[in-house]
C-alpha positions as a Markdown table, in Angstrom:
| # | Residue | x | y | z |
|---|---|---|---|---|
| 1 | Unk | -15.6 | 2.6 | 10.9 |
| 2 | Unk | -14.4 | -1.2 | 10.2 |
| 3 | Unk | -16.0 | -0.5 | 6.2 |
| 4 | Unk | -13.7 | 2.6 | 6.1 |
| 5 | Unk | -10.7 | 0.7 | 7.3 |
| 6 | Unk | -11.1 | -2.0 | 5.4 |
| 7 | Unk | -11.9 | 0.4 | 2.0 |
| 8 | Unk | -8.2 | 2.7 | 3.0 |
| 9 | Unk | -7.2 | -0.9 | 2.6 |
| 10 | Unk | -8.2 | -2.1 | -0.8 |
| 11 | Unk | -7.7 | 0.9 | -1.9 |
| 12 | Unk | -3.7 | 1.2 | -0.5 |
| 13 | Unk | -3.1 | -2.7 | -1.7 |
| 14 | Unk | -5.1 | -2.2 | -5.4 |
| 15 | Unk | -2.5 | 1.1 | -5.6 |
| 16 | Unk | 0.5 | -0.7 | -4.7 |
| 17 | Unk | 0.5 | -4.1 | -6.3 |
| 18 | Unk | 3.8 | -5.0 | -5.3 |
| 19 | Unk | 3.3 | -4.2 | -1.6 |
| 20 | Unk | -0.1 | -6.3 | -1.6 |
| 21 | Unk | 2.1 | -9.6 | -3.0 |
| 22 | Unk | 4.6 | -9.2 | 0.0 |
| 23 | Unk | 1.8 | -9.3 | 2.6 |
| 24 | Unk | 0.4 | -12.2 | 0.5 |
| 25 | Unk | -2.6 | -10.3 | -2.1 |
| 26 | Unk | -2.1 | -12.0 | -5.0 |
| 27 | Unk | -5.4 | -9.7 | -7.0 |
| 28 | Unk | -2.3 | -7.4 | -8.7 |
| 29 | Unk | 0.7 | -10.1 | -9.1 |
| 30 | Unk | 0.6 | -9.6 | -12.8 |
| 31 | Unk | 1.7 | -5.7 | -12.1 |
| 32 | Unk | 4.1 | -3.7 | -10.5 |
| 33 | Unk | 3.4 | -0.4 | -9.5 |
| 34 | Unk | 2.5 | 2.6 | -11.0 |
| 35 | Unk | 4.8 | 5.5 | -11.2 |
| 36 | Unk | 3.7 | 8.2 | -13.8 |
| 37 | Unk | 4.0 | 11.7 | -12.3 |
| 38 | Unk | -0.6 | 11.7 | -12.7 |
| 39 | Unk | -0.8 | 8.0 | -10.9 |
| 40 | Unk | 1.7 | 9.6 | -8.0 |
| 41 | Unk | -0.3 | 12.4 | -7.7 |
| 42 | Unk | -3.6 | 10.7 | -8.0 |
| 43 | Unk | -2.1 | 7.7 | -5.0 |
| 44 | Unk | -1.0 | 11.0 | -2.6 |
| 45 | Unk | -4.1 | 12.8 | -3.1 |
| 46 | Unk | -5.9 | 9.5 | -2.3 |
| 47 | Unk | -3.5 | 8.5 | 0.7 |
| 48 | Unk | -4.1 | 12.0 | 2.6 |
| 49 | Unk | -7.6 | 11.6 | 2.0 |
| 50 | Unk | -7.9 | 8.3 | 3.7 |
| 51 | Unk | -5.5 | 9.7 | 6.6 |
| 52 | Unk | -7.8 | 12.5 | 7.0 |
| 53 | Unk | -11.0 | 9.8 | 7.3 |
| 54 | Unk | -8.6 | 8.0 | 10.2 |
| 55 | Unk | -7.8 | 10.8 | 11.9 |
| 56 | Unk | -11.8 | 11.5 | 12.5 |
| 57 | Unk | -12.5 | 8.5 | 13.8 |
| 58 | Unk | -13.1 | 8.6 | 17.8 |
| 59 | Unk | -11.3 | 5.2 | 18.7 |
| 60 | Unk | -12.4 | 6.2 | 22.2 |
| 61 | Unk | -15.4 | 3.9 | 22.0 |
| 62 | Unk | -13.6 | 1.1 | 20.1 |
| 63 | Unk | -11.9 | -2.3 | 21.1 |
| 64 | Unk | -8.2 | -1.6 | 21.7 |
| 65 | Unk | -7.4 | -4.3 | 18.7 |
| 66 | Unk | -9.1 | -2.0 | 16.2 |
| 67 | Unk | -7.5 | 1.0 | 17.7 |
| 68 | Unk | -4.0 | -0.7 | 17.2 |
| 69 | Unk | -4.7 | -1.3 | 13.4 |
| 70 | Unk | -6.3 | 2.1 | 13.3 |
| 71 | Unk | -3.0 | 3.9 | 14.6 |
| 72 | Unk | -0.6 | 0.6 | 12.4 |
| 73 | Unk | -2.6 | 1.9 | 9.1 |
| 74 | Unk | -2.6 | 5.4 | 10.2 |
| 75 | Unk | 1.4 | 5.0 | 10.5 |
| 76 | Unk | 1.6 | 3.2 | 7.2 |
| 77 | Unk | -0.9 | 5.9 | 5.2 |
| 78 | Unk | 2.1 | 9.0 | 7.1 |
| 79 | Unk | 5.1 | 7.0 | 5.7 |
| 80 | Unk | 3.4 | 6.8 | 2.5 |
| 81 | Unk | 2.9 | 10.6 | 2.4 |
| 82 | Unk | 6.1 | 11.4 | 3.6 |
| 83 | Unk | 7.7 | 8.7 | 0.9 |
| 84 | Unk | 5.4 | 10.7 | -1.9 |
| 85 | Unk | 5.5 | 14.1 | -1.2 |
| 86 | Unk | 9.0 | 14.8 | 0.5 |
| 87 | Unk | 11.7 | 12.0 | -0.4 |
| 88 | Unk | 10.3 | 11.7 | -3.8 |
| 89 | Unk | 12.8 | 8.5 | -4.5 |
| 90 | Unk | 10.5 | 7.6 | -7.6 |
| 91 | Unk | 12.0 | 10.6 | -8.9 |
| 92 | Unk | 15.7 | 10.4 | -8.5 |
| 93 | Unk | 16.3 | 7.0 | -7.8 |
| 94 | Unk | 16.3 | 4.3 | -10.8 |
| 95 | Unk | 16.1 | 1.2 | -8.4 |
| 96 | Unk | 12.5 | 2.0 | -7.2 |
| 97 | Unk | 11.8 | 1.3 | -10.8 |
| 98 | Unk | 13.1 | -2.3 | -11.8 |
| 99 | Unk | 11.2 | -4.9 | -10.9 |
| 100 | Unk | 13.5 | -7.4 | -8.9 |
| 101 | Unk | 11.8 | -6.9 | -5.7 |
| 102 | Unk | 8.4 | -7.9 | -7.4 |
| 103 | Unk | 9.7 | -10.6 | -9.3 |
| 104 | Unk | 11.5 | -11.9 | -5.9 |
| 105 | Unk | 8.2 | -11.9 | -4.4 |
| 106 | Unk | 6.8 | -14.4 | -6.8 |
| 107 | Unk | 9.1 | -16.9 | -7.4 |
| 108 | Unk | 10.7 | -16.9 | -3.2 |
| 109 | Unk | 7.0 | -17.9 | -2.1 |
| 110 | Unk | 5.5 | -20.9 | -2.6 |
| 111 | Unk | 1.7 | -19.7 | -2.4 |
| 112 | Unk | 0.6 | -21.1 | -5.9 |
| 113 | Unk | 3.1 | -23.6 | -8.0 |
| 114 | Unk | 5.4 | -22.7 | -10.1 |
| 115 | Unk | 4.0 | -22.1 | -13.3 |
| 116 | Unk | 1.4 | -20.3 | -11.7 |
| 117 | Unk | 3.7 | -17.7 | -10.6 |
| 118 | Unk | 5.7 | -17.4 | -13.4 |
C-alpha cells in the first residue's frame, strides 16, 4: 500500500514539474509542464488509474496518518481529473501556459544559490 502511494506520487510530481518545485522537488526544475493534447491525455488516463488503485485500498486496517495522506492524495488525484477532463483551462486559457509561476518558484526560494537556479 505505502509502495503504491509513494509510486501515485512520483508519478503525479515527474508529470507536473512545476507542481513538484513548489512543494520543494527540484528532479524537473529545468521543465515546465507538459501540455500537448497526447501528454494531457496520457497524465488523465494515468491520474484515474492511480485513483482507481486508492480507492481499493482498505485503509480500515491502516494507521490513521496514512489514511489522512491516503484521502489528501486521493483529493489531489479528483481535482486533477476534474481540472483535466471538465475545466479544461489548458485549453482556453493562455496564462496556464507562460511560465512565470515556474520561473517565480526558482528564483523566490532560496534552496540552491543563485546561479544554481538560474
Amino acid at each position: 500500500m505505502v509502495g503504491a502511494v509513494e509510486l501515485i506520487l512520483d508519478d503525479q510530481l515527474t508529470r507536473r514539474p512545476q507542481w513538484a518545485t513548489e512543494l520543494g522537488d527540484h528532479r524537473g526544475d529545468a521543465r515546465l509542464d507538459d501540455w500537448d493534447p497526447a501528454a494531457v491525455a496520457d497524465r488523465l488516463r494515468a491520474t484515474r488509474a492511480q485513483r482507481a488503485t486508492l480507492a481499493a485500498v482498505d485503509l480500515a486496517a491502516r494507521p490513521a496518518e496514512l489514511a489522512v495522506d491516503v484521502a489528501i492524495l486521493a483529493d489531489h488525484l479528483d481535482a486533477s481529473v476534474f481540472a483535466l477532463a471538465d475545466l479544461r483551462e489548458h485549453e482556453w486559457n493562455p496564462m496556464v501556459h507562460l511560465p512565470g509561476e515556474a520561473l517565480h518558484a526558482l528564483l523566490a526560494r532560496p534552496f540552491a544559490p543563485l546561479e544554481e537556479r538560474l
